[in-house]
N, C-alpha and C positions, 0 to 999 in steps of 0.2 A: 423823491426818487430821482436820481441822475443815470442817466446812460454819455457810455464815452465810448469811443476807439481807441484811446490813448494805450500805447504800449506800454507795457512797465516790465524792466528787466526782472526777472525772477531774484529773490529773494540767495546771497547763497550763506547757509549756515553751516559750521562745523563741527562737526561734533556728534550731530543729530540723527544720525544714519538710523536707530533704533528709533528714535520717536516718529521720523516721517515715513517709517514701514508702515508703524500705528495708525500714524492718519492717512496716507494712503488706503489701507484696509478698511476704513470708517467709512471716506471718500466712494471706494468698490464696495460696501456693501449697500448704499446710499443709492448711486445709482441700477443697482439691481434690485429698487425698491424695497430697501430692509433699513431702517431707523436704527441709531444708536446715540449713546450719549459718550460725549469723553470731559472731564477737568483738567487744567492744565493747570498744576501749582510748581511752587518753587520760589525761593528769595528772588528778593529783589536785583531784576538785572541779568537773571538767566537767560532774556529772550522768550517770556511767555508769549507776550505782543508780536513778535516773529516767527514762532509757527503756528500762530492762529493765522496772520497772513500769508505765510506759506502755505495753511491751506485753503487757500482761496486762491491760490498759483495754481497748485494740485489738483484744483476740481477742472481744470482746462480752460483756458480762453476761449471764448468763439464770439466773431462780429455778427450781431442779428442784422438781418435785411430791414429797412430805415420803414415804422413804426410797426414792430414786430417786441409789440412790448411782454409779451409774455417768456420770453428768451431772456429778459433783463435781470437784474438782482432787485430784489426788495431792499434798500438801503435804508435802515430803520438808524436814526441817533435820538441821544437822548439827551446830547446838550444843545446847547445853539450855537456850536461852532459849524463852518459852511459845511456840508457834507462832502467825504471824498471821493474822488474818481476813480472808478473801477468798470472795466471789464464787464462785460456780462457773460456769463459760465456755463460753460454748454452744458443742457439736460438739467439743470439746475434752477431753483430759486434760490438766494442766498438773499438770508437777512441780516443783518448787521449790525449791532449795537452797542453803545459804546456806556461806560459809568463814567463819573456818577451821575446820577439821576433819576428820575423816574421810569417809569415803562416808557415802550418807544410813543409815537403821535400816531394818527392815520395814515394807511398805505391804502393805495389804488380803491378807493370806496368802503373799505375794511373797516365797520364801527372801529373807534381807540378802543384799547382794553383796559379796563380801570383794575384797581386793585384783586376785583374778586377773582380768586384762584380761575375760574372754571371759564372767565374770557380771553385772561389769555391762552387757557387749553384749546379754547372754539377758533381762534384766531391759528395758532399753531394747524391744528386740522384742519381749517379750508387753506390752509397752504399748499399745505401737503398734499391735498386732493388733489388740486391743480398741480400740480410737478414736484418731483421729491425737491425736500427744502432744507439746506444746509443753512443753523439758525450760529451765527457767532457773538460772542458776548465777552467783551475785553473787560478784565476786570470787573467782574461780578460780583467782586465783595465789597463792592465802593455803592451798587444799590440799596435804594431803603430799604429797610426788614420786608413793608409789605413785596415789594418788588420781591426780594428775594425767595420770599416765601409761594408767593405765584407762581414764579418760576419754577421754583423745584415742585409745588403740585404740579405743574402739566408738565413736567419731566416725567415725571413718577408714572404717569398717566398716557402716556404714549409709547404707545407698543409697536414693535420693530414694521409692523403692517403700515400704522402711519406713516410710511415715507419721509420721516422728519427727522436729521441729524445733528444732534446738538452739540457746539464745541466751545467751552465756556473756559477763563482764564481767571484763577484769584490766587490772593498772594497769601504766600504760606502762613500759618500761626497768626491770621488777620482775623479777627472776630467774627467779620459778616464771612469768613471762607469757611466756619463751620457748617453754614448751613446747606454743605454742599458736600459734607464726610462720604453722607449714605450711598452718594451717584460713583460711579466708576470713575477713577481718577489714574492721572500720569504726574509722577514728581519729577521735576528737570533735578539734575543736579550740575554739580559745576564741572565746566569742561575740562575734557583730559589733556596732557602736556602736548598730546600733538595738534589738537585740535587748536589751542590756545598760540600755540607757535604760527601754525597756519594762519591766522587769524590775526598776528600779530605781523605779521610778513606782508600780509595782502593792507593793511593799514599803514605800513610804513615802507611799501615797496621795496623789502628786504633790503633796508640801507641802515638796519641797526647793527649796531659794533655786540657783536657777542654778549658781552659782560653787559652793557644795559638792556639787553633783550632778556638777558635770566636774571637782571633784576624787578624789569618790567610783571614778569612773566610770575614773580614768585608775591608783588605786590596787588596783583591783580584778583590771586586765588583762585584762576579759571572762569572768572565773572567777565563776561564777554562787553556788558555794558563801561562796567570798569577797567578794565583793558585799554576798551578806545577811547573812554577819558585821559588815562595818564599818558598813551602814546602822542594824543591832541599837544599837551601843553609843554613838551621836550621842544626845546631849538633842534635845527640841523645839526648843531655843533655839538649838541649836547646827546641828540639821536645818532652820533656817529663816534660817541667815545673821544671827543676831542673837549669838551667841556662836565664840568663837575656835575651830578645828579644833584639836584633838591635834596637836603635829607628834612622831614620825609621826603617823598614823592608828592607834588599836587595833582588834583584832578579827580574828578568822584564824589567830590563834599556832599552832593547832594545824593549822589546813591548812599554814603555811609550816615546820612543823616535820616534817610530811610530803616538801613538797620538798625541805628539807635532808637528811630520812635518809634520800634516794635514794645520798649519797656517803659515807655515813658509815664504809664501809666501805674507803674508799679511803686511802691514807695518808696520814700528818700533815704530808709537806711536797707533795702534792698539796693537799690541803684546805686548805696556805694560799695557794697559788699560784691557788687557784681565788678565796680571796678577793681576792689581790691584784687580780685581773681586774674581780670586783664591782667593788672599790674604782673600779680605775682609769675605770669606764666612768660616774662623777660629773662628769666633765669632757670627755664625748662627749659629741655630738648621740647622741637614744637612734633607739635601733635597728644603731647603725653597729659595736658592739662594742668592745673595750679592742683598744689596740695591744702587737700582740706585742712589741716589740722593746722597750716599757717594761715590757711584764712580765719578757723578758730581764734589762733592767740591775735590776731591783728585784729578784728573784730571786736574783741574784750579789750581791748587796748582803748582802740576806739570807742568804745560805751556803746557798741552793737549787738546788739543781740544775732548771733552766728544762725540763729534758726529762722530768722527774716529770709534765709537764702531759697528756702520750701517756696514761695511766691513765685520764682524766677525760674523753677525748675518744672513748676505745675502751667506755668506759660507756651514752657517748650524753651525758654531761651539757653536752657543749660541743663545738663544730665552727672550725678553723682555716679559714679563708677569704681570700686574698691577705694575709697578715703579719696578718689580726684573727682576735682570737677574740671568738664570740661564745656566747649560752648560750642552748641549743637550747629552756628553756622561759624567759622573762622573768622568772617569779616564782622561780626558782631563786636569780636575783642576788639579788633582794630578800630573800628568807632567808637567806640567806648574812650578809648584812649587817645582818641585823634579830638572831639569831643569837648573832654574834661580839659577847664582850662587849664594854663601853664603850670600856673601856682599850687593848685588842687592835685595836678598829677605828681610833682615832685611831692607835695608831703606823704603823697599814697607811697610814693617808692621808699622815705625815707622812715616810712612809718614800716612799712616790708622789712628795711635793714635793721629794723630791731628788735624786731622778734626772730631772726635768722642768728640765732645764737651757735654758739658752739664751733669749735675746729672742723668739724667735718662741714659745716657749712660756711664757712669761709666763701668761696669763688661766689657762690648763690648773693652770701650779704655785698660783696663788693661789686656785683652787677648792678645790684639795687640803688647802691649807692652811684654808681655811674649815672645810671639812669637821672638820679635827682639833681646833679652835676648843673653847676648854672656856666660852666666855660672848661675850658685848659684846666687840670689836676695832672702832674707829671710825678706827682707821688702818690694818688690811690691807679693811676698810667701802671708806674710799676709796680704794684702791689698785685693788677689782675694781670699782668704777665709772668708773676712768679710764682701767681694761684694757678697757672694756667698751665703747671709740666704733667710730665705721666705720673701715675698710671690714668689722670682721665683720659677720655675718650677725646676721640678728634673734634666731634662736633661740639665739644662743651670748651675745646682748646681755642678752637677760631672762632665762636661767640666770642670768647675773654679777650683774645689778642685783636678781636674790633675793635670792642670796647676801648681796649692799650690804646691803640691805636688812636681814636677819636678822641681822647684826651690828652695825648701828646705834644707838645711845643714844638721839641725839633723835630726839624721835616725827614730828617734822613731814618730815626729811630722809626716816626709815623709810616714812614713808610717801607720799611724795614717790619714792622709788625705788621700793615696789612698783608703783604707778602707772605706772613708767615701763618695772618690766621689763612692765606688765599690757600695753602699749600695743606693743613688741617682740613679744612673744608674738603678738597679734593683729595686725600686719606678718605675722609668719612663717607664719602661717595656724593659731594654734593659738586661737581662743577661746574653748574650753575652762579651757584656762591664763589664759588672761587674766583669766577670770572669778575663777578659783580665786584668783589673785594678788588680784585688787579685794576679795576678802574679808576679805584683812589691811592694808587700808588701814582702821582704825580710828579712835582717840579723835581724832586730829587730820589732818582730810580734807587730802590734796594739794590746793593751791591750784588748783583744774580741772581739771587732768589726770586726774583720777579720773573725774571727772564727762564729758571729755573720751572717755576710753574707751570708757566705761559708753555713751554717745550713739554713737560707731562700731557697737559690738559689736550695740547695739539698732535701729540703721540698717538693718544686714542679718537679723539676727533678731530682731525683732523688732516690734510695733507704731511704724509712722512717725510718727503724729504723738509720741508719748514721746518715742522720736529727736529729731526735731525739739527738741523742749522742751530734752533734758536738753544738748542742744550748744549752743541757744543761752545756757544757764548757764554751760556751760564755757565761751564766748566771754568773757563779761561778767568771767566768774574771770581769763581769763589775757588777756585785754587790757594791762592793765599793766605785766606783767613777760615775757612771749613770744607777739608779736603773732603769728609764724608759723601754732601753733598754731591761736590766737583764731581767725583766717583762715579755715583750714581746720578749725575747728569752723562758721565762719557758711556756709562752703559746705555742709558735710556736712546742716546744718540747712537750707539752699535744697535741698539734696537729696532732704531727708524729703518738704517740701512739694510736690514735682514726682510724686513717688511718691504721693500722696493725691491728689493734684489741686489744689491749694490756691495758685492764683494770687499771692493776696494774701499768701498766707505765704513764697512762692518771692521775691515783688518784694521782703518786709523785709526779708528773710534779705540775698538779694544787694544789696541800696542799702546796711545795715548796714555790706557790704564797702566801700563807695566811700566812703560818708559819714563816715565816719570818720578823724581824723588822728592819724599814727604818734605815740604816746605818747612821751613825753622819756627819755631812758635806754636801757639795755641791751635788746634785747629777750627774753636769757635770764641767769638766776638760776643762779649756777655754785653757788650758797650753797644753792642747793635740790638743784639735782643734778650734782654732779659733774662725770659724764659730759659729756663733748664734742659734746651732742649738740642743739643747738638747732635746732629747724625752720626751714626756709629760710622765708624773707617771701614768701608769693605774692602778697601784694599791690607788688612791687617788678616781676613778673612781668608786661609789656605786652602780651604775648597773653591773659595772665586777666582785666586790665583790661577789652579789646576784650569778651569771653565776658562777663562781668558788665554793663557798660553794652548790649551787643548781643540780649542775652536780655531784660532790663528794656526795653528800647527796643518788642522786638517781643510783650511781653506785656501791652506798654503802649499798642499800636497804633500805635503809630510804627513801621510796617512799613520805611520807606525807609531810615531809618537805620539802625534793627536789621541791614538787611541789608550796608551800607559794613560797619557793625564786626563781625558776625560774618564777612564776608569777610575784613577782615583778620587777624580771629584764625585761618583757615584759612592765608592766607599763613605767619603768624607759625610756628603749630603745623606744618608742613611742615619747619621746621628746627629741630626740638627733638626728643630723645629719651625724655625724661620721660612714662612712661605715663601720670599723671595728666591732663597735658598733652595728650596724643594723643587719650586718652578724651575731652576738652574739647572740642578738633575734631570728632571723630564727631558727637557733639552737635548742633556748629553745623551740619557739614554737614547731619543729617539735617532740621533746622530749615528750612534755606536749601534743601532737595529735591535737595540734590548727592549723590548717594546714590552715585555712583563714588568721591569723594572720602572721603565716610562709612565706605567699606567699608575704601580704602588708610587712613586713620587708624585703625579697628578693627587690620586686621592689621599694623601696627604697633607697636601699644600692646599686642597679642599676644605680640609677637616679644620686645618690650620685657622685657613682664614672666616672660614663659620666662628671657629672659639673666639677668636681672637682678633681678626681682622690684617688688616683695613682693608672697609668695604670697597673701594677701589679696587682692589684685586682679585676680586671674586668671578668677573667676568674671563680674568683669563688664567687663572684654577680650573675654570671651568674648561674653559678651549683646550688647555694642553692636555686635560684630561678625555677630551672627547677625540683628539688626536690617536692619542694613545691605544682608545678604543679602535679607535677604525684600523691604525695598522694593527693591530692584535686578530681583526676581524669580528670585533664584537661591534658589530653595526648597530643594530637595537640599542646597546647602551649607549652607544656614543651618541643616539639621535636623542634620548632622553636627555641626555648630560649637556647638550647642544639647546635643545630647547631652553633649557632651564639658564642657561648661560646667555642666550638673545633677548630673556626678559629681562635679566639682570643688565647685562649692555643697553636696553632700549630706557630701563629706568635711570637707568647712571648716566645715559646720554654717550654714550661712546660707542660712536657708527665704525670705528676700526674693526674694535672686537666683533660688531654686531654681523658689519661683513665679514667677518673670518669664520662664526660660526655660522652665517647663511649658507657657508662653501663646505662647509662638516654637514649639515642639514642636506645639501645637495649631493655631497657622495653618499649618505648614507640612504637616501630614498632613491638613488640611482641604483641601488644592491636589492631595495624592497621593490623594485617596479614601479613606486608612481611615477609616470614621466612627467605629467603635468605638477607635480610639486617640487621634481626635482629640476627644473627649466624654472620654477618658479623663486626658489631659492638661490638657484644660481645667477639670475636677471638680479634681483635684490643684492648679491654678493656685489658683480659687477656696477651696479647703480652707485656704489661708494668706493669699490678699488679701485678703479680707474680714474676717476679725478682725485684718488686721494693716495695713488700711486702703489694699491699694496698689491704687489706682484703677486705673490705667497697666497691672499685668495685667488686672485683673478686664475692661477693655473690650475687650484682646485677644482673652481668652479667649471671654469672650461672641459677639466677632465673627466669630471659627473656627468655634465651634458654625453661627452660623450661616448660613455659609458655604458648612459642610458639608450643612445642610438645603437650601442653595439648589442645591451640586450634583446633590442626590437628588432634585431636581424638590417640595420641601418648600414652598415660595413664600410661602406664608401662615406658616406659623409662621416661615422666615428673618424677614420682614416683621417680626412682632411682637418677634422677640426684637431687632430694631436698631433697632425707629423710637425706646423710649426711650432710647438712647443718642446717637443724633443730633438726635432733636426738644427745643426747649427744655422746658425741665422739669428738675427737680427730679435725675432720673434719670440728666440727661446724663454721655455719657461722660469721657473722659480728654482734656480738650483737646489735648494730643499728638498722639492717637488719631482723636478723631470725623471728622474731615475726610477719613483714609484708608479708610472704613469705608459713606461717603456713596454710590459707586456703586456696593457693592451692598445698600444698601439701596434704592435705586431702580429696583434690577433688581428686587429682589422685593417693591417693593409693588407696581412698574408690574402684575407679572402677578401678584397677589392684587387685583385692583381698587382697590388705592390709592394713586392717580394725585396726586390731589390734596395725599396727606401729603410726594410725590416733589417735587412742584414748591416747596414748601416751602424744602426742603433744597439743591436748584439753586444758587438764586442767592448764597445763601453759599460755595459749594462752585465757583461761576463766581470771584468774589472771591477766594479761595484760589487758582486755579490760576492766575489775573492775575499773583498775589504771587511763588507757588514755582517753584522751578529743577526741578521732580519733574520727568523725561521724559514719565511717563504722565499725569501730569494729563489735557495739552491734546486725547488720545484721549480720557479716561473719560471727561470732559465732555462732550465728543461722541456719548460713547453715550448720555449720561446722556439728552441732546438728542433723540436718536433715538428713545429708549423714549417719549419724552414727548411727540415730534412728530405732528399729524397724518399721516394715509396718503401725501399728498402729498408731504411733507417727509422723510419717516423714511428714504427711501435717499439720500439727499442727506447724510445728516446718520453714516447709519453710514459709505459713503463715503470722509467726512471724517474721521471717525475713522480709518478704516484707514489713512488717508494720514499721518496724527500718526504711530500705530504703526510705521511704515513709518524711520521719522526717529529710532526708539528701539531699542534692546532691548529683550526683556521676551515670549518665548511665549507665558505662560501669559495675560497680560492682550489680547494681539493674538489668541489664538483664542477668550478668551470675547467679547471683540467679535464675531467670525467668525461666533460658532456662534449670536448672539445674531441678526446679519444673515440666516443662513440660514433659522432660525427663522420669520423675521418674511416671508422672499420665499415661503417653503414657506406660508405659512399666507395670504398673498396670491397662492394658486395659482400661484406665478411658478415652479414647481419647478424648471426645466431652470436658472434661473440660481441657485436654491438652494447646487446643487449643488457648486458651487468655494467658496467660501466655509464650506461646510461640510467639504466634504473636506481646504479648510487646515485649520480648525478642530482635525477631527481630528488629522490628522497631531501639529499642534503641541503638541495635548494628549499623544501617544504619547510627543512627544519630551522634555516636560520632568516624564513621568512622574505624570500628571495622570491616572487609571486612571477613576475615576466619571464623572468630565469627558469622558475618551474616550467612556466606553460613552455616555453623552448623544448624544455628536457622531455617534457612528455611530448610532443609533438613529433620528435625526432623518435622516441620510444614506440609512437603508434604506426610510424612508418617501417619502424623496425619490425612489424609487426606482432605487437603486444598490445594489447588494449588495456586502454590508463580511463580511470576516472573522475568526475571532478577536475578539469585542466582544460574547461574553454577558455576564450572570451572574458563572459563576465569573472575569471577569476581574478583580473587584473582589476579592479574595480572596488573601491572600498564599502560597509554595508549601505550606509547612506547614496551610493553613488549608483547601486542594484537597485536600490526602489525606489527613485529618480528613475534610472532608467526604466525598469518594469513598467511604474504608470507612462511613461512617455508610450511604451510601446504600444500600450493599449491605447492611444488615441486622447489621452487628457492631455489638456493646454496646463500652460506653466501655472494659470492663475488656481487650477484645479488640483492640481498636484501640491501646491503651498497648500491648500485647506486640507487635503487629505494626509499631509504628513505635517500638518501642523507646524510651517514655514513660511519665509516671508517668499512673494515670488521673485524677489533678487536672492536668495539662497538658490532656490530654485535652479536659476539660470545661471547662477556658478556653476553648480554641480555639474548640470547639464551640458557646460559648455568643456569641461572637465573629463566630462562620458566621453563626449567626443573626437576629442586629444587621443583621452586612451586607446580608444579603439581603433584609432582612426575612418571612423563613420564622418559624413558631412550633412546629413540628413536625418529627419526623425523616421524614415521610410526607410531611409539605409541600418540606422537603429535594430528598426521591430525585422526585419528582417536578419541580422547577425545573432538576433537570441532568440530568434525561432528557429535558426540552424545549429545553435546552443542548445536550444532543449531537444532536439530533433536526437544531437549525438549524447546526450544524458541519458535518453533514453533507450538507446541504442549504440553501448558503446563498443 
C-alpha cells in the first residue's frame, strides 16, 4: 500500500462526454452506498486504461491527516512492477489491480485470496464494510481462468448493499473477455471527427498544415492511441506541410500488431482469405467492404477453400452482409496489410487482378494492378487516368487519378493528376482528402488547378477573402489552356466577395467573366491530364450569361435592367437540371423578391444533387433553400432544411456553410421564441464569420438576436444592435441583408424613442420596395408608415398595411402588424377595437408557432380586457424544459431530477440554465415562484 500527496493533473479525454456521465453515476451511486458493476471493452487503443483512471480522478482527491490510514486507497498489483502513486479518495477505498497475473497479495492484515471463488467474495465484503470500495481491474482478460473465474463469482455475488463498485477493463473479442459477457458492460468505440481533431491539435499545438492533419486524421480511424503515434514520428517540416508524408504513414506498429494477433490463431488458409479481402477492398469505395464472390474466384484460384472464411467470422473478425464482407474493426484491414510481407502482398493484388475480369471491371483490375506495382508504370499511369472519366463517381475518380499519379515519371503530369484526384475528392464531399492529395503536388505546381482547389476547398472553409484571392490565381493560371475551369474559378471568386460583402470585388470577379474572349485553341490539355475530363464552358451557358450581366447591372444601379436579365435567367434556369445552375436561379429569384420561385429552384437543386450530386453541394442546396423558406415566411421548414444542412456542412467539414446556416437556425428560432437557442446559434454563426470574414451571416445573425429582444419587449437594445447595420456607416450590414432587416429596426427604435434614426432608413427602404417582387415589402412599408405617422394617420396606414397582407402569404409578418395595430388602439384607449386585431394576432402567432410572439399577443389581449388561455410563462419553454422546471420548483436538486427523468445531471443543468434565460428568473426561488403565479392565472383566467 502507498500513500502520496502528489498532485496529478486530471486526465483530459475527448470524445468521452457519454461514458464519464456513466462513471460518474457509478461513482454517485457508490458513494450513497449502492454497489454496481460496469466493463469496459473496446479494440485496442480506445483508452480503456484512461477512463478507468479517470475514474479514479472522479471519485475526488482528498489529502488524509498524516497516519489516517483508513482514508487511503488499497493499492492492490498483481505484477512486481513498483506500485503507483495515487491520491487517496475521499469517502472511498479504492483497490486497484493490474493483469496479468494472479489475484492481488495481502492488504492491511486481509488473509490473500486464493483461487476459491468465495475468498475473494469474503475479501470484497469486509472492504466494503469498512467504507464503500471502488475495486478497478485494468485488463481482466490477461488474468488466469482461475482468477477470472473468482472474480466474476463475487461479482455475481455482491449486491448493490455491499458498498462495493466494480470497474473492470478487457479487450474486445479476447478469449479471457468472455468471461465477463453476462456483467453489465460499455463498448468504446472510435472517436468522432471532432473529438479526434481536438486531440490531434492539443498533440501537435495546432501547428499542422491542413492536408497532413486529414490525412493524419483519416489514418488514424479515431483510435486515440494511434493518432498520437503517427503525429509523434512527423518532423516539424513534415508536420507543417513543407516536407513529403511517409507513404505509408509510420507509427503504431505495435498497436496494429495487436489487431493482427486478434487472428493469429486461426489457420493459415483463413488468414489468407482474410488478407485476400484486405487486399480486395483497395478498389472499393471504403466502408462498403470486399465482394465475396471475388474473394470466391481468388480463393479457388489459390487452392482455398472460400468456406475457411466461417472461422473468421464466428471470431468476430469480420461479418458477411448481402454477398460483402466486411471487417468488423477498420484497423484490422490495415494490419493485415501493413503485416503481410512485401512480396506476399503484391502477389495477393496480382492474384485480385485476375480474377477482375471483364470491361466493366476495368478501373477495379488496374488498381489492383497498381497496388502490386514494384516502381514508376507511366503506361498502366495512363491507363487508370483514362479508366478514371464519367459517368463514375468522384470518389472512384480520385482513388484512380492517386493511383495515376503515384506511378508517374513526370513531375508536372504527377502533379497535374493529384490535383485533379484533389478536386474529385472535394466533388465527392471528402476535403479532407483533397487536402491530403494537394500536399503532393510539389516541385512543379499543376498549372491552377492546384491553386483551383486549394480556393474551392478555402471557399467554404475557410477565410473568404483568401478564397477569393487564391481562385482568381487559378483563373489567370487556367485561362489558356481550360477556360471551363478559369470560369468557374472567377465565379467561386465573385462568390468569396458576396460572402464578405465586397461589392466591388463581386462586380470584377463577374465582368472578368464577360470581359474576356475564349482563348484560341483547345480549351483542355489531354497532355496534362489524361483523363476525359474537361470542364464544361459556362460561359457558353446563356442563362449564366443573363446571371453575370443581371447581377452586375443591379449592383450597379441599373435596377431595370438587372431585373429583364435576371428574369430571363429565371426563365432559362426553369429548364435545366444542373444544380449549379438552379442554385443561380435561387439567387436571382431571391434578388428579384420572387421568393416562390426562390424556393422551387432551392428544391430543385436539392433533388438535383441527392440523384445526382456532387456531394459537395448539398450543403448549400440546402441553405438557399432554407433562405428561400424564411423569406416566404415558412420558418418551420426552413429550420428543418437548416438543420439537415449543418450536419451535412459539419460532416463535409465546411464551417462557411455551417455558419451560414447557424444564422437561418437563428432567425428562425428568433420567430419561434426560444431566445436561448436562438443567441446560441447565432454566437456559433459569429464564432466563424467573423475571422472568416462572412458578412452575409454575421448580419443575419446579428438581426435574429435582435429580433428576438424585440419579441421579449427588449426595444432599446433590438434598437442598438440594428441601427448599425442599416445606418450608414462604417458598420453596415450585408447589402443582401440590410434592406430585409429595416422594419424591424423601425419598430424598435420607433418604441425606444428613436424616431428620428427610423425615418432615416424609410425612404431607402420605400425605394427598395418600388424595385422588389418581395410580397411583404408593400405591408412592412406600411407599417413602417404607421409607426412613424402622426395619431391622425397611424390607422389609416396600419389598415393599409393589412390590406397588402391580405394579397400575400406570410402569418407571421401579418400578425406582427396586427399585434402592432392593436398595440397602438389599446394605448389610444380605443380597446373594444383593440381587440380583433389582436386576437388575429394571436391566433396567427399560435399557428405558425411563434410561442414568445403569442405570449405578447395575449398579454396585450388580456389587458384589452379579454381573457386568454394557456399564454403564461411556461409557454415559452420547451416540454423537456417544463419538467426540468416543475421538479426544480418543487425543491429537487439537479442530481435528483436526472434520476427522475432519467438524465445525466449535466443535461439537467443545461436545461436548467436554459429555464432561466427564458424566463428571465436568476434563482430556483424566483423559479417556483413565477409558475406558482402561472398556475395561479391557469386557474383563474
Amino acid at each position: 500500500m502507498t500513500t502520496s500527496t502528489t498532485v496529478r493533473s486530471p486526465l483530459r479525454l475527448y470524445g468521452r462526454s457519454g461514458e464519464l456521465a456513466i462513471l460518474e453515476t457509478l461513482l454517485a451511486r457508490l458513494r450513497a452506498g449502492r454497489g454496481s458493476t460496469l466493463v469496459l471493452t473496446g479494440a485496442p487503443g480506445l483508452g480503456r486504461t484512461a477512463l478507468l483512471r479517470h475514474a479514479l480522478d472522479l471519485s475526488g482527491p482528498e489529502t488524509p491527516a498524516p497516519g489516517n490510514a483508513r482514508g487511503a486507497p488499497i493499492l492492490l498489483h498483481a505484477t512486481a512492477a513498483p506500485a503507483e502513486r495515487l491520491l487517496p479518495y475521499s469517502g472511498l477505498h479504492t483497490l486497484l489491480c493490474s493483469a496479468p497475473g494472479p489475484l492481488p497479495p495481502p492488504v492491511a492484515g486481509i488473509p490473500r485470496p486464493d483461487t476459491a471463488p468465495t475468498a475473494l467474495l469474503d475479501l470484497l465484503t469486509t472492504l466494503g464494510a469498512l467504507r464503500p470500495l471502488l475495486v478497478c481491474v485494468d485488463d481482466a482478460h490477461a488474468w488466469d481462468a482461475g482468477s477470472r473465474a473468482a472474480l466474476v463469482f463475487a461479482i455475481r455475488r455482491l449486491t448493490p448493499a455491499r458498498r462495493v463498485a466494480v470497474l473492470l477493463t478487457a479487450a474486445e473479442q479476447h478469449a479471457g473477455e468472455r468471461d465477463f459477457t453476462a456483467l453489465p458492460s460499455l463498448r468504446l468505440g472510435p472517436l468522432d471527427r471532432s473529438a479526434s481533431r481536438a486531440l490531434l491539435d492539443r498533440l501537435t499545438g495546432g501547428r499542422a498544415d491542413p492536408g497532413v492533419r486529414e490525412e493524419l486524421l483519416r489514418e488514424a480511424a479515431g483510435n486515440p492511441r494511434l493518432l498520437t503515434a503517427l503525429a509523434d514520428r512527423l518532423t516539424e517540416d513534415q508536420l507543417a506541410g513543407r516536407g513529403g508524408l511517409p507513404q505509408p504513414l509510420s507509427g503504431g506498429e505495435s498497436l496494429l500488431d495487436a489487431y493482427a494477433a486478434h487472428i493469429d490463431g486461426l489457420p493459415d488458409d483463413t488468414r489468407l482469405l482474410l488478407l485476400f479481402a484486405a487486399a480486395a477492398e483497395e478498389h472499393e469505395p471504403e466502408g462498403t467492404g470486399a465482394d465475396a464472390a471475388v474473394l470466391l474466384r481468388a480463393g479457388q484460384l489459390a487452392g482455398v477453400d472460400p468456406g475457411l472464411l466461417s472461422p473468421a467470422e464466428t471470431l468476430g473478425a469480420v461479418r458477411i452482409d448481402g454477398g460483402r464482407v466486411h471487417f468488423t474493426e477498420p484497423l484490422l484491414r490495415r494490419a493485415l496489410l501493413r503485416r503481410a510481407p512485401l512480396a506476399r502482398r503484391r502477389a495477393v493484388h496480382r492474384l485480385l487482378a485476375t480474377v477482375l475480369d471483364g470491361p466493366h471491371r476495368t478501373l477495379p483490375r488496374l488498381v489492383q494492378r497498381a497496388c502490386a506495382a514494384t516502381g514508376h508504370d507511366p503506361a498502366l499511369a495512363e491507363a487508370l487516368a483514362r479508366a478514371a472519366g464519367p459517368p463514375r463517381p468522384h470518389a472512384d475518380r480520385a482513388a484512380a487519378l492517386s493511383r495515376a499519379a503515384a506511378l508517374s515519371t513526370d513531375e508536372a503530369l504527377r502533379g497535374e493528376r493529384f490535383a485533379a484526384a484533389a478536386e474529385h475528392a472535394w466533388l465527392a464531399g471528402d476535403p479532407g482528402r483533397a487536402r491530403a492529395l494537394l500536399t503532393r503536388v510539389r516541385s512543379v505546381p499543376a498549372p491552377g488547378r492546384a491553386h483551383y482547389v486549394r480556393g474551392l476547398i478555402a471557399l467554404r472553409d475557410g477565410p473568404a477573402a483568401d478564397a477569393g484571392e487564391a481562385l482568381l490565381t487559378a483563373a489567370e493560371l487556367l485561362a489558356p489552356h481550360d477556360r471551363g475551369r478559369a470560369v468557374g474559378a472567377l465565379l467561386g471568386a465573385a462568390e468569396a466577395a458576396w460572402l464578405t460583402g465586397d461589392v466591388p470585388g463581386y462586380l470584377h470577379a463577374m465582368n472578368r467573366i464577360g470581359g474576356r474572349e475564349r482563348p484560341p485553341g483547345r480549351s483542355h490539355d489531354p497532355a496534362l491530364d489524361p483523363a476525359p475530363d474537361p470542364a464544361p464552358d459556362p460561359a457558353l451557358d446563356p442563362a449564366l450569361d443573363d446571371f453575370r450581366a443581371g447581377m452586375c447591372a443591379v449592383l450597379d444601379g441599373r435596377t431595370d435592367d438587372g431585373r429583364a436579365l435576371l428574369r430571363a435567367c429565371l426563365d432559362t434556369g426553369d429548364r435545366t437540371g444542373d444544380p449549379a445552375a438552379l442554385l443561380r436561379s435561387g439567387i436571382a429569384a431571391l434578388v428579384l423578391g420572387e421568393v416562390d420561385s426562390a424556393c422551387r429552384a432551392g428544391a430543385r437543386a436539392l433533388a438535383a444533387v441527392r440523384a445526382h450530386g456532387p456531394e459537395a453541394l448539398l450543403p448549400q442546396a440546402l441553405e438557399h433553400l432554407a433562405y428561400g423558406e424564411l423569406r416566404a415566411g415558412r420558418h418551420a421548414r426552413a429550420r428543418v432544411h437548416a438543420y439537415e444542412g449543418l450536419r451535412a456542412a459539419d460532416r463535409l467539414g465546411q464551417r462557411n456553410a455551417a455558419a451560414a446556416l447557424h444564422a437561418v437556425l437563428a432567425m428562425a428560432t428568433s420567430v419561434e421564441g426560444d431566445g436561448a437557442a436562438c443567441t446560441e446559434h447565432a454566437a456559433s454563426a459569429a464564432a466563424d464569420a467573423g475571422p472568416h470574414g462572412l458578412g452575409q451571416a454575421a448580419t443575419l445573425a446579428t438581426w435574429a438576436v435582435a429580433r428576438a429582444d424585440l419579441a421579449a419587449g427588449r426595444h432599446t437594445r433590438a434598437a442598438a444592435r440594428l441601427a448599425p447595420l442599416v445606418l450608414n456607416g462604417p458598420r453596415r450590414g450585408h447589402f443582401a441583408a440590410l434592406m430585409l432587416a429595416v422594419p424591424c429596426f423601425v419598430e424598435a427604435a420607433v418604441l425606444a424613442g428613436r424616431g428620428e434614426e427610423a425615418r432615416a432608413v424609410v425612404e431607402e427602404f420605400t425605394a427598395w420596395t418600388a424595385w422588389t417582387a418581395d410580397p411583404q415589402a408593400p405591408a412592412q412599408l406600411a407599417r413602417c408608415h404607421a409607426l412613424l405617422a402622426p395619431a391622425g394617420e397611424a390607422a389609416d396606414r396600419y389598415e393599409e398595411a393589412i390590406a397588402h397582407h391580405a394579397r400575400s402569404s406570410g402569418d407571421f409578418e401579418r400578425a406582427r402588424t396586427e399585434l402592432l395595430y392593436g398595440q397602438w388602439l389599446r394605448r389610444q384607449r380605443r380597446t373594444r377595437e383593440a381587440r380583433d386585431p389582436l386576437r388575429d394576432a394571436l391566433v396567427a402567432f399560435e399557428r405558425c408557432g411563434a410561442r414568445v410572439w403569442a405570449v405578447r399577443a395575449a398579454g396585450e389581449l388580456r389587458a384589452a380586457g379579454e381573457s386568454v388561455a394557456g399564454s403564461g410563462p411556461v409557454d415559452l419553454l420547451t416540454a423537456q424544459q417544463r419538467r426540468v422546471a416543475r421538479c426544480v420548483a418543487e425543491g429537487a436538486t439537479n442530481r435528483e431530477v436526472a434520476v427522475r427523468l432519467s438524465v445525466s445531471p449535466r443535461t439537467v443543468d443545461h436545461h436548467l440554465r436554459n429555464v432561466f434565460a427564458a424566463l428571465g428568473v436568476r434563482s430556483r426561488t424566483e423559479l417556483a415562484r413565477l409558475l406558482d403565479r402561472d398556475e395561479e392565472n391557469a386557474a383563474n383566467p
